[in-house]
PDB file of N, CA, C and O in Angstrom:
ATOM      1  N   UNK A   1       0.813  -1.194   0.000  1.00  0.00           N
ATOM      2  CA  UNK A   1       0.000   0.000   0.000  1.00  0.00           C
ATOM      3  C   UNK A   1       0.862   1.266   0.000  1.00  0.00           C
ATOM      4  O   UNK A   1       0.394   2.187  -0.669  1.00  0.00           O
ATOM      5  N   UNK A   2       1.956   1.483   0.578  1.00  0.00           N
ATOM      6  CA  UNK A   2       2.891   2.144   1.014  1.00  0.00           C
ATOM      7  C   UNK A   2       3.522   2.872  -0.381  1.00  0.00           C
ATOM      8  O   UNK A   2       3.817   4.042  -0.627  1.00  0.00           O
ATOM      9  N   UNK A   3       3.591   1.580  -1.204  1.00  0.00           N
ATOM     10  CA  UNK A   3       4.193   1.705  -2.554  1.00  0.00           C
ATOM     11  C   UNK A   3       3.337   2.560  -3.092  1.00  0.00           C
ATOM     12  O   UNK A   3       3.667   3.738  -3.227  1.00  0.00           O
ATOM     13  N   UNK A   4       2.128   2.115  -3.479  1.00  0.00           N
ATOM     14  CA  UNK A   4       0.598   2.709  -4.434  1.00  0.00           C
ATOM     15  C   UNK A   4       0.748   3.984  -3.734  1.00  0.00           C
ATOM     16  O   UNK A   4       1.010   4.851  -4.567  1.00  0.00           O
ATOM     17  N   UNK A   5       0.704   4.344  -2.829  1.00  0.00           N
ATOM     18  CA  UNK A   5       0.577   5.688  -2.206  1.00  0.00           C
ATOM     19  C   UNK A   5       1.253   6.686  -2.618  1.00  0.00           C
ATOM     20  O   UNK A   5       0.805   7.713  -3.128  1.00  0.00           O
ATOM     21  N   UNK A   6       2.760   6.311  -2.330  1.00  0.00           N
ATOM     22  CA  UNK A   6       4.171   7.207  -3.197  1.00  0.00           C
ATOM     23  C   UNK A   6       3.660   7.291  -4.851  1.00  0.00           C
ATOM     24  O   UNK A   6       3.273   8.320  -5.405  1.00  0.00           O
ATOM     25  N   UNK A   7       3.733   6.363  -5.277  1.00  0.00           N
ATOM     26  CA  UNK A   7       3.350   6.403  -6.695  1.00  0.00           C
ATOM     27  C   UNK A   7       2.080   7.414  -6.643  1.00  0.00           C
ATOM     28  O   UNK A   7       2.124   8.471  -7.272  1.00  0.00           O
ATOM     29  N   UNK A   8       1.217   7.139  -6.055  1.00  0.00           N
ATOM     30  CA  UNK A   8       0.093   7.960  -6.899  1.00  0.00           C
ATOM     31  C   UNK A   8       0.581   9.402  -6.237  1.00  0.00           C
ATOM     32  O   UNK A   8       0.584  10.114  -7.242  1.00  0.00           O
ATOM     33  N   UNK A   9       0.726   9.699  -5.851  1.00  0.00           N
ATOM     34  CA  UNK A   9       1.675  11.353  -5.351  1.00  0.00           C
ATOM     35  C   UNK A   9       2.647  11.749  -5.912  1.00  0.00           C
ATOM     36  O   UNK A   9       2.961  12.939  -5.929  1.00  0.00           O
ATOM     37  N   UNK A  10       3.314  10.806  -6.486  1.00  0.00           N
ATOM     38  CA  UNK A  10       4.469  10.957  -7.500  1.00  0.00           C
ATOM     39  C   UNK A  10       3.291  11.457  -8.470  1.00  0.00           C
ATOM     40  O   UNK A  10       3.260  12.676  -8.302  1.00  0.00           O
ATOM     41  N   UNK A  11       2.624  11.214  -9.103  1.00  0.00           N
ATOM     42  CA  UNK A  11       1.654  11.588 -10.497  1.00  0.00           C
ATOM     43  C   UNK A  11       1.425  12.649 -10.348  1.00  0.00           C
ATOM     44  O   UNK A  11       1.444  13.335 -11.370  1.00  0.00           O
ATOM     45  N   UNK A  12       1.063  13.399  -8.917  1.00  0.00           N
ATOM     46  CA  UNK A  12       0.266  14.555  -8.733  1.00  0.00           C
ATOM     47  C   UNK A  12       0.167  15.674  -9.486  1.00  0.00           C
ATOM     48  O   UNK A  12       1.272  16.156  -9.236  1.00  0.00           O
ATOM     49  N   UNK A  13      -0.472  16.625 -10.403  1.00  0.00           N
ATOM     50  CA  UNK A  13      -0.072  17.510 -10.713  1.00  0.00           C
ATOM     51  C   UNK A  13      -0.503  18.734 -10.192  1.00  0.00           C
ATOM     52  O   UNK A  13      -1.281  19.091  -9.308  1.00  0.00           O
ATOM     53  N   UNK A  14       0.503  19.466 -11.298  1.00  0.00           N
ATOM     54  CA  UNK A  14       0.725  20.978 -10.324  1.00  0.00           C
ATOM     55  C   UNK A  14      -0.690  21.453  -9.445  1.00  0.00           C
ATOM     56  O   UNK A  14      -0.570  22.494  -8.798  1.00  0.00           O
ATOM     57  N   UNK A  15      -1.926  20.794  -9.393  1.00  0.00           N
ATOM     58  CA  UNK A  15      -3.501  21.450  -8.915  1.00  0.00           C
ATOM     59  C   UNK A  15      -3.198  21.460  -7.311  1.00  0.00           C
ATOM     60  O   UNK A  15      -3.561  20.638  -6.470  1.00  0.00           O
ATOM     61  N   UNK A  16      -2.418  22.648  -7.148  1.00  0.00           N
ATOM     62  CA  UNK A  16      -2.389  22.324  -5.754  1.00  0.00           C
ATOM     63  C   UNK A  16      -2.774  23.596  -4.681  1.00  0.00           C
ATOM     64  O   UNK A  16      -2.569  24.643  -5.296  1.00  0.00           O
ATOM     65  N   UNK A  17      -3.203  23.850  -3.457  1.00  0.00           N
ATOM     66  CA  UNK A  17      -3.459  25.210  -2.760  1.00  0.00           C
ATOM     67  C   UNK A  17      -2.581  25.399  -2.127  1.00  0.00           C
ATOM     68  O   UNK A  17      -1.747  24.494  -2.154  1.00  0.00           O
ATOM     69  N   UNK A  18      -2.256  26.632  -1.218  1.00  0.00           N
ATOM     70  CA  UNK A  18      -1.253  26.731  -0.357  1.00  0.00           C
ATOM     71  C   UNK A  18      -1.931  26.245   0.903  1.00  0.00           C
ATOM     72  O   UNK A  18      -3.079  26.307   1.345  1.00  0.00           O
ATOM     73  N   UNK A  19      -0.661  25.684   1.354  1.00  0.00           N
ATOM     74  CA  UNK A  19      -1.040  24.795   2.512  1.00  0.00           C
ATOM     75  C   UNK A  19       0.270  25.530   3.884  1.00  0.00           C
ATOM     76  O   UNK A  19       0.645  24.842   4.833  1.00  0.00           O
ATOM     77  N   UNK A  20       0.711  26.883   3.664  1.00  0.00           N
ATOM     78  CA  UNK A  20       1.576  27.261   4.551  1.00  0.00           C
ATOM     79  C   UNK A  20       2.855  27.266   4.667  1.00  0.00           C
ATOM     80  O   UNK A  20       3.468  27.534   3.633  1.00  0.00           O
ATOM     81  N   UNK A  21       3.680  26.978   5.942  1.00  0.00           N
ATOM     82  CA  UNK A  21       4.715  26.681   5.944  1.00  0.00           C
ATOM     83  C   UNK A  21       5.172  25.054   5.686  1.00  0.00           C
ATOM     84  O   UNK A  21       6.346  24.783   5.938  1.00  0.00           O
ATOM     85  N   UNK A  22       4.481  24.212   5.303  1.00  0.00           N
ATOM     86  CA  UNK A  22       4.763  22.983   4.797  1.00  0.00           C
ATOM     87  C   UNK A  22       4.772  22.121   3.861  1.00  0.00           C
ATOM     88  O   UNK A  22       5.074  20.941   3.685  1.00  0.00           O
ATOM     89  N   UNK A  23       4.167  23.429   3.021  1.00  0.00           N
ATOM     90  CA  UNK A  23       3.963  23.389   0.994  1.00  0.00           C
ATOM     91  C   UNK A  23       2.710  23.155   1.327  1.00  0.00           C
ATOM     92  O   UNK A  23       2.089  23.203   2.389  1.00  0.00           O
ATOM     93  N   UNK A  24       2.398  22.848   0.051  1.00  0.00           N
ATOM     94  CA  UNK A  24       0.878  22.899  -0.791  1.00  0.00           C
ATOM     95  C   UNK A  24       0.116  22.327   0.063  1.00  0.00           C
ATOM     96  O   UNK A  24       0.469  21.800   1.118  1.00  0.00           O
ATOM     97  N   UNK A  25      -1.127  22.431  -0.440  1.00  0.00           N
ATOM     98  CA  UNK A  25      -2.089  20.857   0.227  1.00  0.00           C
ATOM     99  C   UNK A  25      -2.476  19.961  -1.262  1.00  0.00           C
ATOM    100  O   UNK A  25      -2.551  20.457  -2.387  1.00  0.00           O
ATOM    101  N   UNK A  26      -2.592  19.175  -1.060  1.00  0.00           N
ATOM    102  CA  UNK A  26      -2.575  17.753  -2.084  1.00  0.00           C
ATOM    103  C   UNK A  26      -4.285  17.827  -2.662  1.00  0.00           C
ATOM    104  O   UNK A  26      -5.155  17.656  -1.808  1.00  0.00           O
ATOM    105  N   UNK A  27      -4.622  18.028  -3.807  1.00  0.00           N
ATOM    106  CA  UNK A  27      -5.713  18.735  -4.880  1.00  0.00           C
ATOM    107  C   UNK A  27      -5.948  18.219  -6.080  1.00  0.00           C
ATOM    108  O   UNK A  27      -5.287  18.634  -7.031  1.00  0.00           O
ATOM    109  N   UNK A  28      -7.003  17.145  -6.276  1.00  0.00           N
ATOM    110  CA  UNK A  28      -7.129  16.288  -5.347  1.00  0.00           C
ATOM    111  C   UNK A  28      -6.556  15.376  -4.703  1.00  0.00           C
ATOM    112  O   UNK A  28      -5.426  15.343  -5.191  1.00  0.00           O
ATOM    113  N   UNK A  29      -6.621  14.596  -3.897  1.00  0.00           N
ATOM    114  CA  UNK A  29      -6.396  13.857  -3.408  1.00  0.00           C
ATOM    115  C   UNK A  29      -6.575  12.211  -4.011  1.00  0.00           C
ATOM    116  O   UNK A  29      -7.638  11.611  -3.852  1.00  0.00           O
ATOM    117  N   UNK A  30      -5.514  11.651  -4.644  1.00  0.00           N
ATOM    118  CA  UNK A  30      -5.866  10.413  -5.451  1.00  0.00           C
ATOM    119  C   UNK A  30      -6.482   9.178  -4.911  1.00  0.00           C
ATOM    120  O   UNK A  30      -6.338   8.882  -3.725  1.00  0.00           O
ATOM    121  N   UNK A  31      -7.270   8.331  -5.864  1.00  0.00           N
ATOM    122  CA  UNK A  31      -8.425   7.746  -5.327  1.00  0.00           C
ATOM    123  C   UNK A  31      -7.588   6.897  -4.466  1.00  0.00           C
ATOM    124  O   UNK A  31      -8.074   7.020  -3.342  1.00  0.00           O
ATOM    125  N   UNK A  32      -6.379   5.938  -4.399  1.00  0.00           N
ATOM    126  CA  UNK A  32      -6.244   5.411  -3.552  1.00  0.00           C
ATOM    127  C   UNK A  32      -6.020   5.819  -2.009  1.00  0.00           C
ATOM    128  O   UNK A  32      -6.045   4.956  -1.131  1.00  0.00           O
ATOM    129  N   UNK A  33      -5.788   7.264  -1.709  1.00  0.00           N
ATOM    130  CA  UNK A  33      -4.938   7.884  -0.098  1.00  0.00           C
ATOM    131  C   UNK A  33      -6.834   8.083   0.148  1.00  0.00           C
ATOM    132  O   UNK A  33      -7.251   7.942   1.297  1.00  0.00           O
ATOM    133  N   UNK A  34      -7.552   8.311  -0.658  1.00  0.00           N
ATOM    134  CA  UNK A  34      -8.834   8.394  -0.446  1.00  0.00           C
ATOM    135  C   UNK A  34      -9.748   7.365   0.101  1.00  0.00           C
ATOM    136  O   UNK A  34     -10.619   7.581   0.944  1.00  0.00           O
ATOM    137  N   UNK A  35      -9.440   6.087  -0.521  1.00  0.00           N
ATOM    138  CA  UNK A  35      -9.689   5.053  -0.440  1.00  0.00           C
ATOM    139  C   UNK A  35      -9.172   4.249   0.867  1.00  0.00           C
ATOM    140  O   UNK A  35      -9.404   3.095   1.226  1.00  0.00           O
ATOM    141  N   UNK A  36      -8.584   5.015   1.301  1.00  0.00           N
ATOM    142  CA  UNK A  36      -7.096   3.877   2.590  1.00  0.00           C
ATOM    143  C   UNK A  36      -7.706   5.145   3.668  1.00  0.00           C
ATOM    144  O   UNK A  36      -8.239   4.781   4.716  1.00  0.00           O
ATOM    145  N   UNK A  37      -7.627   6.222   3.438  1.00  0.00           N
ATOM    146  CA  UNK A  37      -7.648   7.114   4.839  1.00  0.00           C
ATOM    147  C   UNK A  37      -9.239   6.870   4.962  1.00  0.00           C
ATOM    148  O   UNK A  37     -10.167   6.658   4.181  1.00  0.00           O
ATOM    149  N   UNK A  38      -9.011   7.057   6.804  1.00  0.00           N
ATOM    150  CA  UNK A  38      -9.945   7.054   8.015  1.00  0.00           C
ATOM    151  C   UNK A  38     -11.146   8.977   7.719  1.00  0.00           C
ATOM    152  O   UNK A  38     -10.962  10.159   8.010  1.00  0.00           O
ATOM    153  N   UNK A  39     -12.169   8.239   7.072  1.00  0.00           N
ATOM    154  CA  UNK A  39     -12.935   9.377   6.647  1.00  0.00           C
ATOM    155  C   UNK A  39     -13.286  10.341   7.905  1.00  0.00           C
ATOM    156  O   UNK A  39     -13.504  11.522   7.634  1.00  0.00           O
ATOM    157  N   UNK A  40     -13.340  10.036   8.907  1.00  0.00           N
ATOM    158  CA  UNK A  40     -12.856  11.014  10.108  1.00  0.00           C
ATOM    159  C   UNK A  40     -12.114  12.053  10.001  1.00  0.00           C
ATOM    160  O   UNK A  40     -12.293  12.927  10.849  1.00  0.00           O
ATOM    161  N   UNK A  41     -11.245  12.243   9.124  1.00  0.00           N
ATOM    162  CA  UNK A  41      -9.998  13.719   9.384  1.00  0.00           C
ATOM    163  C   UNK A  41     -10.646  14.184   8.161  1.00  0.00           C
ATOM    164  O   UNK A  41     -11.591  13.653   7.577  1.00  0.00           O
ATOM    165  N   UNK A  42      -9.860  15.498   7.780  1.00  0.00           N
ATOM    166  CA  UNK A  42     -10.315  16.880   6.981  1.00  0.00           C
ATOM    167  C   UNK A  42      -9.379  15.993   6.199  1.00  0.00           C
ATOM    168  O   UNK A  42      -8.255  15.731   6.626  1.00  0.00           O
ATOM    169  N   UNK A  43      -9.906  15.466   4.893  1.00  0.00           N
ATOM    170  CA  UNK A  43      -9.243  15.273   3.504  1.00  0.00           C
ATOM    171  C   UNK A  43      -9.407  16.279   2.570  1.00  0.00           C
ATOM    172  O   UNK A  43      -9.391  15.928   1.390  1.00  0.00           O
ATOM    173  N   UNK A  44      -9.552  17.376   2.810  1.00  0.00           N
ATOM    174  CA  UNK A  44      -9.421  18.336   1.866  1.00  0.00           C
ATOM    175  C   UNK A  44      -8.739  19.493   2.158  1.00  0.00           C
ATOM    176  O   UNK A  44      -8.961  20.647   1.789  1.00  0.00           O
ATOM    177  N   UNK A  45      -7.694  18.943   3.019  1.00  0.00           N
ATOM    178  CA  UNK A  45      -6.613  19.743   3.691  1.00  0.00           C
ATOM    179  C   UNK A  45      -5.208  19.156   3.971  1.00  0.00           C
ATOM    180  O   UNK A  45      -4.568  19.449   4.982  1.00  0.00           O
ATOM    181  N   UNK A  46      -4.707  18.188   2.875  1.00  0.00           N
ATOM    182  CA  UNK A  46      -3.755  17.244   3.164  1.00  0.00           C
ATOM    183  C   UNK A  46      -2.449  17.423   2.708  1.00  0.00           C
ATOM    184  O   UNK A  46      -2.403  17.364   1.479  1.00  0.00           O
ATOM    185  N   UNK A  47      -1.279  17.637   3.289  1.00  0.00           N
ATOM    186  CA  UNK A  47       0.048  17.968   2.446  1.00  0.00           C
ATOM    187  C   UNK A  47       0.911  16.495   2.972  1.00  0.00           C
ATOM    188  O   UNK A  47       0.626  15.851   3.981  1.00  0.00           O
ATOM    189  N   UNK A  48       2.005  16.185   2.011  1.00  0.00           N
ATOM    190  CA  UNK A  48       3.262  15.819   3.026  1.00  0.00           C
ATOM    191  C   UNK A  48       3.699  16.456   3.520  1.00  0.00           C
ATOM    192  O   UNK A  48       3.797  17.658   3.275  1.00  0.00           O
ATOM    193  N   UNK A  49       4.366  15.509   4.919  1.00  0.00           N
ATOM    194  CA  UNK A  49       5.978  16.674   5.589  1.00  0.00           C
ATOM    195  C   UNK A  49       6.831  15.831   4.984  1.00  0.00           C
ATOM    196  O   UNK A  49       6.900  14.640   4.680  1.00  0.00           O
ATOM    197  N   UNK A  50       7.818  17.389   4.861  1.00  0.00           N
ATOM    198  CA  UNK A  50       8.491  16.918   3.981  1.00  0.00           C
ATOM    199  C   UNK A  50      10.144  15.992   5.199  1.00  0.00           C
ATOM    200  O   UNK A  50      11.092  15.320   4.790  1.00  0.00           O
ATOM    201  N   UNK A  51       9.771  16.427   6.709  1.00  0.00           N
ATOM    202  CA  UNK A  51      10.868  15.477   7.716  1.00  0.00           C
ATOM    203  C   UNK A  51      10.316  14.240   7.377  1.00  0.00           C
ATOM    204  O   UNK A  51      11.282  13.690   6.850  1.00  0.00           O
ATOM    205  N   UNK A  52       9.411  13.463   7.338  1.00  0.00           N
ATOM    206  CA  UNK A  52       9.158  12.113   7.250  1.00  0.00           C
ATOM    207  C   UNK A  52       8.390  11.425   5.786  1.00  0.00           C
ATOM    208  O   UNK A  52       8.394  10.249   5.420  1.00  0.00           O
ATOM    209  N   UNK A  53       7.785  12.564   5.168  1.00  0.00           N
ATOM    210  CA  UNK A  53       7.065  12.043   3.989  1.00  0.00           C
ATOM    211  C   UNK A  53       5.514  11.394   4.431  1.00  0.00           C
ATOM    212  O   UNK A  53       4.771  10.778   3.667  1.00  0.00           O
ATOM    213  N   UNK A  54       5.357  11.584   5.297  1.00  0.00           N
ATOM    214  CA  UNK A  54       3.766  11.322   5.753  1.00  0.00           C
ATOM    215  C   UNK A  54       2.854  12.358   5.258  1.00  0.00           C
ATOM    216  O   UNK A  54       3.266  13.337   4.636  1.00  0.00           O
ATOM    217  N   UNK A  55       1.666  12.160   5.519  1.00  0.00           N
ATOM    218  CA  UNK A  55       1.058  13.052   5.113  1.00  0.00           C
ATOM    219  C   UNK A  55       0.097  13.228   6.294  1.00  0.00           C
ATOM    220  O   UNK A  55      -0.382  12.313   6.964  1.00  0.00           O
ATOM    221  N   UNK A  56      -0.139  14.704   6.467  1.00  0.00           N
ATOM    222  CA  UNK A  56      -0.456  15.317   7.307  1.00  0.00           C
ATOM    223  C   UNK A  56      -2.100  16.257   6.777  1.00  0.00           C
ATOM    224  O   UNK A  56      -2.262  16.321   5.558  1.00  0.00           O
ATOM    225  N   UNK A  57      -2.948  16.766   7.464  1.00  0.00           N
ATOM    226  CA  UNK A  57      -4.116  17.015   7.713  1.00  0.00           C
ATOM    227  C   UNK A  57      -4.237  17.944   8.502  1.00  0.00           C
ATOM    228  O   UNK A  57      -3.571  17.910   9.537  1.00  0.00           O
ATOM    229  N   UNK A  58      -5.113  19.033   8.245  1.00  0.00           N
ATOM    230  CA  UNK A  58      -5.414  20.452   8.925  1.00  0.00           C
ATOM    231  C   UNK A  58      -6.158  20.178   9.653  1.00  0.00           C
ATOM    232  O   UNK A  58      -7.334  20.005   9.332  1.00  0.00           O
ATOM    233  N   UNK A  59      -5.550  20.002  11.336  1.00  0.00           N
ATOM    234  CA  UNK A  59      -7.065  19.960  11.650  1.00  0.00           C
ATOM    235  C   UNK A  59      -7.576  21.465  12.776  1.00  0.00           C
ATOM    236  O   UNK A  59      -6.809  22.261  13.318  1.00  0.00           O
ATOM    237  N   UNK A  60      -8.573  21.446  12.815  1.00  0.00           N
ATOM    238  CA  UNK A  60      -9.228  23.013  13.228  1.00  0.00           C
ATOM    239  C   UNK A  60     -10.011  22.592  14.064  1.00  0.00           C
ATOM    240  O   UNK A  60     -11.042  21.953  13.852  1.00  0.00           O
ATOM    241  N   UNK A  61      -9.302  23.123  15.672  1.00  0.00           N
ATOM    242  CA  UNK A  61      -9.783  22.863  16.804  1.00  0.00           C
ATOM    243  C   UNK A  61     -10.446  23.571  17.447  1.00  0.00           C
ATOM    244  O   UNK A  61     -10.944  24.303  16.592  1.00  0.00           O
ATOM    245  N   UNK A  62     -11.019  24.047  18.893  1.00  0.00           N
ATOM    246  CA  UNK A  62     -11.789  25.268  19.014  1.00  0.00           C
ATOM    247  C   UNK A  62     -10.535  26.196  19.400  1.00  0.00           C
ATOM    248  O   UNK A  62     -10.806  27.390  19.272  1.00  0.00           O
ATOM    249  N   UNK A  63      -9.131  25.915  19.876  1.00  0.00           N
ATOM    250  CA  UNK A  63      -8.003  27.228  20.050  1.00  0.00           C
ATOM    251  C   UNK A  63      -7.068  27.078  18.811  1.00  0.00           C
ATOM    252  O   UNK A  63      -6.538  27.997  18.187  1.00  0.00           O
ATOM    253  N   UNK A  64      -6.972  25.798  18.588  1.00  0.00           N
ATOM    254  CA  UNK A  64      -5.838  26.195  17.706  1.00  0.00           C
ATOM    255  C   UNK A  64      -6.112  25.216  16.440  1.00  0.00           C
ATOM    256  O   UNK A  64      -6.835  24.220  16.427  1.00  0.00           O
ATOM    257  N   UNK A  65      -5.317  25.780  15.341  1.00  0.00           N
ATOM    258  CA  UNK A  65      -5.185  25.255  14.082  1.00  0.00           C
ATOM    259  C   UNK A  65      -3.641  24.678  14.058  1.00  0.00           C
ATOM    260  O   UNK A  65      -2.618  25.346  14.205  1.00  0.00           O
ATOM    261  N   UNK A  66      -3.778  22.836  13.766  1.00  0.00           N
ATOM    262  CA  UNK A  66      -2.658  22.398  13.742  1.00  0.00           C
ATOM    263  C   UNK A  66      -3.144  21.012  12.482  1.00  0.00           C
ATOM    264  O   UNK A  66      -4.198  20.690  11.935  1.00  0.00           O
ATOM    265  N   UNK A  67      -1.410  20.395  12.449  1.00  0.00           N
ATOM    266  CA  UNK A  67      -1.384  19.052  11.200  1.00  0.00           C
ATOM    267  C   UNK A  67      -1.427  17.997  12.047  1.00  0.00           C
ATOM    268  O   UNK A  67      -1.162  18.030  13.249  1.00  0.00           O
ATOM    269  N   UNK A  68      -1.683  17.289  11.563  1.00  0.00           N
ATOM    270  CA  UNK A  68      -2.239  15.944  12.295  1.00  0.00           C
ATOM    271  C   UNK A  68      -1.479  14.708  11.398  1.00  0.00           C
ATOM    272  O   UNK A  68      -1.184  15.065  10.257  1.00  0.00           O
ATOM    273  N   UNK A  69      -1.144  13.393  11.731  1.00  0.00           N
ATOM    274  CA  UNK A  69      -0.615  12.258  10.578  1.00  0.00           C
ATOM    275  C   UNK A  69      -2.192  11.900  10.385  1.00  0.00           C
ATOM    276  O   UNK A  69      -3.151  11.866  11.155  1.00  0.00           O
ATOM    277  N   UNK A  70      -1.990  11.622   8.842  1.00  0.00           N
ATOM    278  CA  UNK A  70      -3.276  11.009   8.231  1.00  0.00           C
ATOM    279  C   UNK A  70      -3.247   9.646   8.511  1.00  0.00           C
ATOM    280  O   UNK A  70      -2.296   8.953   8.148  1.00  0.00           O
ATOM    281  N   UNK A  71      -4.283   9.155   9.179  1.00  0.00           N
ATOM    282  CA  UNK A  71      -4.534   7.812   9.196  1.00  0.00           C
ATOM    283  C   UNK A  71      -5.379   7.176   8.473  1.00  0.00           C
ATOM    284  O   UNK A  71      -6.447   7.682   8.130  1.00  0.00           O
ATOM    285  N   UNK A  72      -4.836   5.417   7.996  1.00  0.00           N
ATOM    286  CA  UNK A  72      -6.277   4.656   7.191  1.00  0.00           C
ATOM    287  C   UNK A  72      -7.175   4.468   8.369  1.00  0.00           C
ATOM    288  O   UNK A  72      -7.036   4.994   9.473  1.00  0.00           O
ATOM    289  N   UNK A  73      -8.085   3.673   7.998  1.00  0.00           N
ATOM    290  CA  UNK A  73      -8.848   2.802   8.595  1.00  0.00           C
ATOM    291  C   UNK A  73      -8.572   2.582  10.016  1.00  0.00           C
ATOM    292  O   UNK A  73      -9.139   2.945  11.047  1.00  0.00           O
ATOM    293  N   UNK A  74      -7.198   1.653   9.684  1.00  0.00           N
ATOM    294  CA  UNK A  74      -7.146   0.459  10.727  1.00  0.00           C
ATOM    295  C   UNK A  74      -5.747   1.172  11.933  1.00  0.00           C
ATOM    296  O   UNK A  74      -4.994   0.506  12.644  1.00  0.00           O
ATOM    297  N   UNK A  75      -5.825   3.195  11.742  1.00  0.00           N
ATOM    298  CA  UNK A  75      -4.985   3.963  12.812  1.00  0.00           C
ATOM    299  C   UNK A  75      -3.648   4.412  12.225  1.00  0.00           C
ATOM    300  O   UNK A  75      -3.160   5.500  12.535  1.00  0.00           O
ATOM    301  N   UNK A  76      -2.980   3.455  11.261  1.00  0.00           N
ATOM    302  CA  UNK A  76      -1.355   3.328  11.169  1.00  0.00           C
ATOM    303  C   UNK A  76      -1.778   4.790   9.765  1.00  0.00           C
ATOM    304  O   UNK A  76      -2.719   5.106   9.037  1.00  0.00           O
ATOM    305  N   UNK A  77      -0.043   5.371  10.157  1.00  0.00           N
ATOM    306  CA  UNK A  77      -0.184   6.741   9.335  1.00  0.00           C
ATOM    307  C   UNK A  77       0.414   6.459   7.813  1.00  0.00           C
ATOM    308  O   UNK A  77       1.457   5.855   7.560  1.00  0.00           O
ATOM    309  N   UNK A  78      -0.534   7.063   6.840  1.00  0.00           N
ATOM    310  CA  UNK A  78       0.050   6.902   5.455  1.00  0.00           C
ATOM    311  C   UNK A  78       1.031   7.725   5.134  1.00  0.00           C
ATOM    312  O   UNK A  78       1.077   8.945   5.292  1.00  0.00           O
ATOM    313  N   UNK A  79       2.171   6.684   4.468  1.00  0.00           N
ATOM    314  CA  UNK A  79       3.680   7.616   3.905  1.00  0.00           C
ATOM    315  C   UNK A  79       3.564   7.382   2.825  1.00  0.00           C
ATOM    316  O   UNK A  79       2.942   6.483   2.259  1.00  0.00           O
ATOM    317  N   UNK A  80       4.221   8.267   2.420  1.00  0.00           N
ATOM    318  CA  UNK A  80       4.713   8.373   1.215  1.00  0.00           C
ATOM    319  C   UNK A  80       6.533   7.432   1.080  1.00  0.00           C
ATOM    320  O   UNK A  80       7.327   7.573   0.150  1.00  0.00           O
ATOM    321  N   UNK A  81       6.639   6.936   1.771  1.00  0.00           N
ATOM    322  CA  UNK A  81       8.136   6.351   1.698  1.00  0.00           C
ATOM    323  C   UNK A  81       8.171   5.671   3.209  1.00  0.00           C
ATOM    324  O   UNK A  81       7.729   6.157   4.250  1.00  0.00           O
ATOM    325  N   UNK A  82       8.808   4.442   3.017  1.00  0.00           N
ATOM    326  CA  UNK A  82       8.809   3.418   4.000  1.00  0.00           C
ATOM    327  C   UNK A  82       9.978   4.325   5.640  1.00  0.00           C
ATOM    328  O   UNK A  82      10.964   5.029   5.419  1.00  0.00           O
ATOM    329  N   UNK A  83       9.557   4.064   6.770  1.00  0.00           N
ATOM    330  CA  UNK A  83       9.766   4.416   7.707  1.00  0.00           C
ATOM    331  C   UNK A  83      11.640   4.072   7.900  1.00  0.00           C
ATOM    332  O   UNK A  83      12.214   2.990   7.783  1.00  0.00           O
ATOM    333  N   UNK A  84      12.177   5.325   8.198  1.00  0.00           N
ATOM    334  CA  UNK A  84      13.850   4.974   8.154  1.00  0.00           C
ATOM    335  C   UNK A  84      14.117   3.571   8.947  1.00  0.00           C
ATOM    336  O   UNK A  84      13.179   3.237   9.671  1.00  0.00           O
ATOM    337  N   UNK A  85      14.978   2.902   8.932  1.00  0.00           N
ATOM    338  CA  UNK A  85      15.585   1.789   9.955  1.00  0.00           C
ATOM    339  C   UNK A  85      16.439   2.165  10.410  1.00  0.00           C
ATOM    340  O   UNK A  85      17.506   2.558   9.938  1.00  0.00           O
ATOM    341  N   UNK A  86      15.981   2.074  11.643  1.00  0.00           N
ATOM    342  CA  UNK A  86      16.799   2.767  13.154  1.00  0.00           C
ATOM    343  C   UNK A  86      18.043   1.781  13.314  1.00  0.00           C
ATOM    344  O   UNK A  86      17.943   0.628  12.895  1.00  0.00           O
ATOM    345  N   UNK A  87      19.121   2.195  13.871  1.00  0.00           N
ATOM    346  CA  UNK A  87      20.308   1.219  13.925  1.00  0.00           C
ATOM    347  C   UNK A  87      20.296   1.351  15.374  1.00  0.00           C
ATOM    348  O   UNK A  87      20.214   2.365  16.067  1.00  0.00           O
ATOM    349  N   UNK A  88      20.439  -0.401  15.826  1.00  0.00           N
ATOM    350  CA  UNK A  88      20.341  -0.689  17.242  1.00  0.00           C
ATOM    351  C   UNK A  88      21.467  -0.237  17.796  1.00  0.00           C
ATOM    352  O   UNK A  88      22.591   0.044  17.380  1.00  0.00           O
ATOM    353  N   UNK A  89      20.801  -0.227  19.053  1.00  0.00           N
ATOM    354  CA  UNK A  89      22.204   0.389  19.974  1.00  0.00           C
ATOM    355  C   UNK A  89      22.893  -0.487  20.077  1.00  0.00           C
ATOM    356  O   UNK A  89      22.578  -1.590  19.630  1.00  0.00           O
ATOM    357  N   UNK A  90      24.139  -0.242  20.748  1.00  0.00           N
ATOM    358  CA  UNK A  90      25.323  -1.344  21.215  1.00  0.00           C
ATOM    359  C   UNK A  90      26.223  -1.174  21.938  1.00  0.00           C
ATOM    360  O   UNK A  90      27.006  -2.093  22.177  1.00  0.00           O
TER     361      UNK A  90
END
């Protein structure tokens, strides 16, 4: 899924809004991140960050306006690129 995700964001074109200090927001949003995310969060407010490649969500609280990780369904956050591998201690 991880893969399909990058890929279809890789396609994206330029249709995008300003989304602040963290680039654009993602316009539309392709059917699969549509299809996988938890219809609960604001999908029409979605950018990557660009520290992890996740994608993040506006969300608008009653004090403050902040990004949130987009989640599917089943909680776990959609990336755009597989999670670094941490090197064990020793």
């Amino acid at each position: 899924m991880l893969a399909a995700a990058a890929f279809a964001l890789a396609a994206c074109d330029e249709t995008t809004q300003s989304g602040g200090a963290g680039g654009p927001f993602i316009s539309p949003l392709p059917d699969n991140i549509l299809a996988m995310a938890d219809p609960k969060q604001d999908l029409n407010a979605v950018k990557v960050d660009p520290v992890d490649g996740c994608l993040v969500y506006r969300h608008v609280g009653p004090v403050e306006t902040t990004f949130l990780p987009l989640r599917n369904r089943e909680g776990r956050p959609i990336c755009t690129r597989p999670a670094a591998e941490t090197t064990p201690a020793t």
